[in-house]
N, C-alpha and C positions, 0 to 999 in steps of 0.2 A: 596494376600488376606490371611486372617487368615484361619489357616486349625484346625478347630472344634474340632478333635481328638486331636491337639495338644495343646490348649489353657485348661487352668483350672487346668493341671497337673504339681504342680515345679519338677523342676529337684530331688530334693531332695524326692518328692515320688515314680522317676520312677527307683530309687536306691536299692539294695537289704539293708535291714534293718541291718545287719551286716557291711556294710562300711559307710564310710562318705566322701563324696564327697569334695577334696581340689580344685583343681583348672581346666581348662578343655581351651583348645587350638586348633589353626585351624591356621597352617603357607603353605606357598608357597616359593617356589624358584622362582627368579626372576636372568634371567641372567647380567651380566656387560652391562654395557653401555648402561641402561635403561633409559629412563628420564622418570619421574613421573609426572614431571611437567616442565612448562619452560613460563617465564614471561621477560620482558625487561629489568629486577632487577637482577634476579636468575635463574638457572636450580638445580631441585634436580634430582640427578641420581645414578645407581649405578655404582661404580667402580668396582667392582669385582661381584661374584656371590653373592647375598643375601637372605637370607632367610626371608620370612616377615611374621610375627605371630602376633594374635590376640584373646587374651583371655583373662581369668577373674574368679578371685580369689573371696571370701566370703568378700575380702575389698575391690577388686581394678578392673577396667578394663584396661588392659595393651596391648597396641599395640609396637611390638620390629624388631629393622632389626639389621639382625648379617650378613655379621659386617657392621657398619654403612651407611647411607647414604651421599651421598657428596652432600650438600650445595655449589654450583660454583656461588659465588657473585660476581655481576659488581664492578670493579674493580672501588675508593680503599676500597671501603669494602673487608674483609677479608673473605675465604673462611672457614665454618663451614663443624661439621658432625654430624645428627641427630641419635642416638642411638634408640629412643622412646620418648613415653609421656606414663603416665598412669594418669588414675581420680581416687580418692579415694573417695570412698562412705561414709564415717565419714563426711568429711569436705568438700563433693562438691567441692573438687577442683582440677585441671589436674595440672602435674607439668610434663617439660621436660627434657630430657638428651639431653645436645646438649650442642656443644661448639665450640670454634675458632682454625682455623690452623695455627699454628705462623708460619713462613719461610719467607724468601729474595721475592718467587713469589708469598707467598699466602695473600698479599692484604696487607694493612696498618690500616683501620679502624674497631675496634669491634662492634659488632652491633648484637653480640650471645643472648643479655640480648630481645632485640627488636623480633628477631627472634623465642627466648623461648615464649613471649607473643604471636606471632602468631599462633605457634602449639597450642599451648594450648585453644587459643579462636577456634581453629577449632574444636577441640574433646569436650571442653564444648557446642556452639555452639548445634554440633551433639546432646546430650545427654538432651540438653533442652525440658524441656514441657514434659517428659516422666518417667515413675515411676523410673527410675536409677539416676535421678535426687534428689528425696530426702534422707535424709540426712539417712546412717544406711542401706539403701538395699541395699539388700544378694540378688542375681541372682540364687542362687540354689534354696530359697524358694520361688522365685515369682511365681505364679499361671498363672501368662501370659507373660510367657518368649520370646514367638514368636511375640508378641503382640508389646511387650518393642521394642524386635530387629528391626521391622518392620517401627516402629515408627523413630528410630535411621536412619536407612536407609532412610526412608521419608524425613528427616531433611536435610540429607547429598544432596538428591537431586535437594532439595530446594534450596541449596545454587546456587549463581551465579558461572561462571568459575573462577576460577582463574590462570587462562592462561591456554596453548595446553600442551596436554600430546603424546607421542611417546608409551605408552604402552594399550593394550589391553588386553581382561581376557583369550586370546589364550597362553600371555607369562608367566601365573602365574602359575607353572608348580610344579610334583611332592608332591601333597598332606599332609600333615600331621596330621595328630592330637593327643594330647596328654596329659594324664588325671594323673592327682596326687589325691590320695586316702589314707584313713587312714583305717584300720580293728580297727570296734568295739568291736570285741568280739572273741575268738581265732577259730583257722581253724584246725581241723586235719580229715587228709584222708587217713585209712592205711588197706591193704588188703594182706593177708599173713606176718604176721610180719614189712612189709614197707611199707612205704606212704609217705606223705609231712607232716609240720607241720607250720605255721605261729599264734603266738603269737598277742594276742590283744595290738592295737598299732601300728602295722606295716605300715609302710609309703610304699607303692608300686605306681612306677612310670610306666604309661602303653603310648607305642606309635606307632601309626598305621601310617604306609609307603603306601604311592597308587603309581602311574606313569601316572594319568592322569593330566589333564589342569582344571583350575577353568572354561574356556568358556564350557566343554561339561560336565561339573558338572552341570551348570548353566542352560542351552539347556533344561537338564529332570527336568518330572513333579514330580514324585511319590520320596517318600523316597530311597527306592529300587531302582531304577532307577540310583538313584543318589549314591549312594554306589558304585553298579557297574561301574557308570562310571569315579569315583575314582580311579577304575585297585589297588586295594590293594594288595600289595605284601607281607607283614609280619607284626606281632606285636611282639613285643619289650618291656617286662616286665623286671624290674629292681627292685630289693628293697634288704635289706641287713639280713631281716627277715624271706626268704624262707627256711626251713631245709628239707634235706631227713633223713629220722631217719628207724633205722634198729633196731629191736627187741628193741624197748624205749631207742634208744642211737642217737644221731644227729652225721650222716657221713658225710655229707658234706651240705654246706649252698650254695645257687644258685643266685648268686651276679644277673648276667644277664641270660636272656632266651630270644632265638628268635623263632620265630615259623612263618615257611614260608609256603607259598600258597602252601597248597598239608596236613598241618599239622605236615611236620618233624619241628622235636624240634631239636635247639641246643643251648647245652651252652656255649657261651659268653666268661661267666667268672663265676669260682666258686672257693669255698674255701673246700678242706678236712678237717675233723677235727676226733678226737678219735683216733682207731686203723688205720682207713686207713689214714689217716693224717701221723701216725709215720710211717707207711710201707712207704709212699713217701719219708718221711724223710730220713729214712736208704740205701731205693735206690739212694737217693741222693747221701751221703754220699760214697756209695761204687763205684760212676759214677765217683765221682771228679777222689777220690784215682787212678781209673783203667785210667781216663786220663792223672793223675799226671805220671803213669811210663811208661803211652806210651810217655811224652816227656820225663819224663829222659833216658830211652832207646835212646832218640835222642841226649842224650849228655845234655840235660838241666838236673839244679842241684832241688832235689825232692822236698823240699821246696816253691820253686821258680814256681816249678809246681804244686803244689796243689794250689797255690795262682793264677795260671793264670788258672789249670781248672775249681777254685769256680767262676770265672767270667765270665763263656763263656757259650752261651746260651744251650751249651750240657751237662752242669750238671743240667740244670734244668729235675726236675724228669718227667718220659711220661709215662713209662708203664704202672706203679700203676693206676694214674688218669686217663688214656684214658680208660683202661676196666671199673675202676666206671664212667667216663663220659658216653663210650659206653652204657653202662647199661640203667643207668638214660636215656640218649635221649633217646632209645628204649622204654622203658616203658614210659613215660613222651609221648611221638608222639602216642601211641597208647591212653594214656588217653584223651589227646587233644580231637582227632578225635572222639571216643567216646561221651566225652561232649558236643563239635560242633552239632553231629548226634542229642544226646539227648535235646538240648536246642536252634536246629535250627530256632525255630520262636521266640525267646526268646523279640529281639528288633520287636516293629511292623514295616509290609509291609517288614520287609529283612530276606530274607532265608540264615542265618548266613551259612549254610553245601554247598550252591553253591557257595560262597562268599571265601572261606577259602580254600574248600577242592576240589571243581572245577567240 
């Protein structure tokens, strides 16, 4: 049933007015040797571990399994493997990724064309009679997004079986979700000569990791409830736009950032740049050379050696970059927390600082 508090408001108002909201995701892990489905035709299962997502873009709704799904057709039909489908909200219509396995055992007959038309009348099907139906809607700005979903899920109930499945919501395990965002308008945050600095425009990719199961997701009533029983363990920011800038100069840009349950921050992956940039360089530089005569002292010729210690993973430079890395996490876990503390009711019904910082 629809929850009153959350009907009326699009995504797009519950957004802070400085960003714009790109795309927004919710996948699970599904282990090998799942069947999904299984009929007297077909089993679709997975082969290997897969991950299954289920999101939606300002064009598109997009449901994806990495890496594919294995279509096992009655023989001699050929065996396929389902990638995805997505609907595109322009032209009302689903299209699928899916295709045939050629091999000696994998069937003789194509039948991928017959197969694409059946995904796709599933997820059209689904989406029928409901506002994501017409032609142009944006799911960020719908006013009744709970409404829409609700209805979708209605639909999908509707339908008759289409053969046994071997899977329950007990195996859809380890949570995700994960939000692509643009900045409207630039970001700087600096306190004694340093801070951050992100430019308007900046594409930041955000992805929250739990360790629960979609069944005891499911189980709770409340919003909060349900958070928790996600077991979220870190979030995962990425964008190529982040800088730490030191007295109005950008010293390094912060490719990735993780930030795990408790608030330590670490980075990933980042890029130096300016003076401390050439400081890495020059230790570089002076790492090979001193590995270069530790092998010619071993009888290797110094050439020969500078050219085998520019490739070995001990000339890349660490001392420079780990004290600015050190640095940076340090301050960067301390702002977190901070944030966290100050903007812990920020989403309603979840207490963001029990959530995070434990």
């Amino acid at each position: 049933m629809t929850n009153p508090k959350h009907d009326g408001v699009s995504i797009d108002d519950r957004v802070p007015a400085d960003v714009e909201l790109c795309a927004i995701g919710l996948s699970f892990s599904l282990a090998a040797g799942k069947n999904l489905s299984r009929t007297w035709q077909r089993e679709l299962r997975t082969e290997s571990e897969s991950r299954i997502r289920i999101g939606v873009t300002r064009e598109r709704l997009e449901v994806g399994f990495s890496p594919p799904l294995l279509i096992d057709a009655q023989w001699p039909a050929m065996n396929m493997q389902l990638g995805g489908v997505h609907f595109d909200f322009s032209t009302s219509r689903a299209t699928a990724t899916l295709g045939s396995i050629r091999g000696p055992t994998e069937g003789l007959v194509d039948f991928s064309e017959d197969a694409k038309k059946e995904v796709c009348a599933l997820i059209t099907s689904g989406i029928a009679d409901t506002a994501m139906q017409r032609s142009g809607y944006d799911p960020m700005t719908d006013p009744n997004i709970v409404s829409t979903l609700e209805a979708i899920a209605a639909n999908f109930q509707k339908r008759p079986s289409s053969g046994s499945s071997g899977v329950d919501y007990g195996d859809f395990a380890d949570p995700r979700i994960d939000v692509k965002m643009s900045t409207t308008a630039a970001f700087e945050h600096v306190e004694e000569s340093a801070g951050l600095s992100v430019p308007k425009g900046t594409v930041v990719d955000v992805s929250m990791t739990g360790r629960g199961n979609l069944a005891t997701i499911l189980a709770r009533r409340s919003t909060a409830e349900k958070v928790t029983a996600a077991r979220m363990e870190s979030v995962t920011i990425a964008s190529d736009g982040i800088s730490v800038i030191v007295k109005d100069k950008p010293v390094a840009c912060l490719d990735r950032i993780r930030i795990d349950r408790g608030g330590t921050v670490t980075l990933e992956q980042m890029r130096l740049e300016g003076v401390v940039g050439e400081a890495a360089g020059i230790e570089s530089l002076f790492r090979v050379v001193a590995s270069a005569m530790q092998l010619g002292a071993c009888g290797a010729d110094l050439g020969a050696g500078i050219t085998l210690a520019a490739h070995s993973p001990d000339a890349l430079a660490t001392i420079v970059p780990d004290i600015v890395r050190g640095k940076i996490e340090a301050t960067l876990t301390e702002g977190v927390k901070q944030l966290v503390h100050t903007h812990r009711f920020a989403i309603p019904e979840v207490d963001l600082q029990e959530i995070f910082l434990g």
